[in-house]
C-alpha positions as CSV (number, residue, x, y, z in Angstrom):
1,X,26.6,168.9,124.4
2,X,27.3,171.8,122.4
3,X,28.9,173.3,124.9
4,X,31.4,171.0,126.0
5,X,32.0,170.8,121.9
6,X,33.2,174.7,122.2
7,X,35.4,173.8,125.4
8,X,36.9,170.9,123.7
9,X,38.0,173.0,120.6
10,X,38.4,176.2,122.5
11,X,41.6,173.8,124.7
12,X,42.5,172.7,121.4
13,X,43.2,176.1,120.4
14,X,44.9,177.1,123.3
15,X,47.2,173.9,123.2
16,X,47.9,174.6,119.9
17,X,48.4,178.3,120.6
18,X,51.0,177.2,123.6
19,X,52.7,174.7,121.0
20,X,53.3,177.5,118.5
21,X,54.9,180.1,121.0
22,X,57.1,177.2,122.1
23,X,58.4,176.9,117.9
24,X,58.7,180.3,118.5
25,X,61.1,180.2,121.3
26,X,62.6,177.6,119.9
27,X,63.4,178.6,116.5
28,X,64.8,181.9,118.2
29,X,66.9,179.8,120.0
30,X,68.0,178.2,116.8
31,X,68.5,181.6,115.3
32,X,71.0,182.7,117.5
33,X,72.9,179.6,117.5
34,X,72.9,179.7,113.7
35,X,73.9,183.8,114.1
36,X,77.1,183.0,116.2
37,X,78.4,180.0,113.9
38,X,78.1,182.5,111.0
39,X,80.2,184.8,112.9
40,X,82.8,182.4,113.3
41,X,84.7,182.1,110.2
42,X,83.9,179.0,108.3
43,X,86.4,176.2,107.8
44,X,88.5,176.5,104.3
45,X,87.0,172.5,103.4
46,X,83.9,173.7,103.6
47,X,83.7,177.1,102.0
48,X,86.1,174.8,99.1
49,X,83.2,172.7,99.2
50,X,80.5,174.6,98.2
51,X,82.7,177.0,95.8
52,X,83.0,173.4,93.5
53,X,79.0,172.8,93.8
């Protein structure tokens, strides 16, 4: 019993070990987008925009 315990949490921490290198990859992949809009020059409503706020 105790062993198949440690297995059950020892998946569990490589699932969740999977799932957190897949945010990773993911929120590089968001990075970059968000890297090449800001080198785009931003639209003169928006940059009015947030001077007013």
């Amino acid at each position: 019993m105790v062993t198949a315990e440690i297995n059950r949490i020892e998946s569990v921490r490589r699932t969740k070990e999977e799932y957190l290198k897949e945010r990773m990859k993911v929120c590089e992949k968001l990075a970059i987008k968000k890297k090449m809009n800001i080198k785009q020059p931003p639209p003169r409503d928006g940059g009015e925009e947030m001077s007013t706020v």
